[in-house]
C-alpha positions as CSV (number, residue, x, y, z in Angstrom):
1,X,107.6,93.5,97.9
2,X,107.1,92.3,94.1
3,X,105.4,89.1,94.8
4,X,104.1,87.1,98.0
5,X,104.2,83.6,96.3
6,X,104.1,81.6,100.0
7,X,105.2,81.4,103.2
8,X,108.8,80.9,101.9
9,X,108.7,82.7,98.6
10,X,109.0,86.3,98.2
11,X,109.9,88.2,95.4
12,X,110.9,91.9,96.2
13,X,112.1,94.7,93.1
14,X,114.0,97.9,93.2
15,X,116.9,99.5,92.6
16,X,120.3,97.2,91.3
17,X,121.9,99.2,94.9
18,X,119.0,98.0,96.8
19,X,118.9,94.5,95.4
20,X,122.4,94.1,95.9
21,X,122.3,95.1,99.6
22,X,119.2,92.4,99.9
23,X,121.8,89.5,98.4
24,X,124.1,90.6,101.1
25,X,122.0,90.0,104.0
26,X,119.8,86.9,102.6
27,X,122.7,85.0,100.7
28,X,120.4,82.2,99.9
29,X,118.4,84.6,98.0
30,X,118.5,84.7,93.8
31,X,118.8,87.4,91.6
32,X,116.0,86.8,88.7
33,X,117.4,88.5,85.2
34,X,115.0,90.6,84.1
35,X,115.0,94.3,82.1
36,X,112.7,96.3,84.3
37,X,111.5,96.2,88.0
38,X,107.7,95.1,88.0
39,X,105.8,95.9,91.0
40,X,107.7,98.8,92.6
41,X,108.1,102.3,91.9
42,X,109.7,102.0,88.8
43,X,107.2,101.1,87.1
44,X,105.7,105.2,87.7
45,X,108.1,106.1,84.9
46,X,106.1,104.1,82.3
47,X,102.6,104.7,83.2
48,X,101.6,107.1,80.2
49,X,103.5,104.9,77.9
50,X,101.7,101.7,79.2
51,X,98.6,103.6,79.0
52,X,98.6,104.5,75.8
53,X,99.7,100.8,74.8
54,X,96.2,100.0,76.9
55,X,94.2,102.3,75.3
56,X,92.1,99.8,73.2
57,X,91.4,97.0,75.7
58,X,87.9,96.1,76.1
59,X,87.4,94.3,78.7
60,X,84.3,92.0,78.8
61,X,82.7,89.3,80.8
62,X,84.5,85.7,80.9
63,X,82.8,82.6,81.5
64,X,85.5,81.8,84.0
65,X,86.2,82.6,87.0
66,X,89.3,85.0,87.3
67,X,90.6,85.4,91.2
68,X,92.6,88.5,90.6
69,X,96.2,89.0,92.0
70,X,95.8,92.6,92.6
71,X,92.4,92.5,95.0
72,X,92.6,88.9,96.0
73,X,89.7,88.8,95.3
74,X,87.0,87.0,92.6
75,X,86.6,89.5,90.3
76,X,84.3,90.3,86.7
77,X,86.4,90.4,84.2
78,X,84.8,93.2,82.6
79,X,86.6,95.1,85.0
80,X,90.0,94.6,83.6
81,X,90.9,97.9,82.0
82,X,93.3,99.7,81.6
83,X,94.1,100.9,84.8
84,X,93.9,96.8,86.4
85,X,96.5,96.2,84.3
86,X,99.1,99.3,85.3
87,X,98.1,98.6,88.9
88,X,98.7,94.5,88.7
89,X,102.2,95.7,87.2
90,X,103.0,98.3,89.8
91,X,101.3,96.7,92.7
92,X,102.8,93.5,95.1
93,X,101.3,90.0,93.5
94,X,99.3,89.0,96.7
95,X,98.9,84.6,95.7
């Protein structure tokens, strides 16, 4: 599972075999065009590169509230490093 938008709105990523199987048996269902396959294993591959890319944020405290997608949770936002950031891209989007 990629994202859990509602009750009827799920978006799942994968492999093109595994994707294609899924249109099979929900013909309803859409394929969204996109280069890379957020929120599933895939994502694994680019972890040092993303990190490296994430090196300088500093994350600090907001005067808004942030409800994060990752915990579900209401969350400081000084605690988005780095590492929120790989796990909001390689974790399911819980809304």
């Amino acid at each position: 599972m990629a994202a859990v938008n509602g009750p009827g709105s799920t978006v799942v990523s994968g492999s093109v075999e595994v994707l294609d199987a899924v249109l099979v048996e929900f013909p309803e269902a859409k394929r969204i065009p996109v280069d890379y396959a957020s929120h599933s294993p895939q994502v694994e591959e680019v972890r040092g590169e993303l990190a490296e890319a994430l090196a300088g944020v500093e994350p600090r405290e907001g005067r808004v509230p942030f409800y994060s997608t990752v915990t579900g949770r209401l969350m400081d936002t000084a605690e988005l490093d780095a590492g929120y950031w790989y796990r909001n891209l390689r974790e399911t989007v819980e809304f």
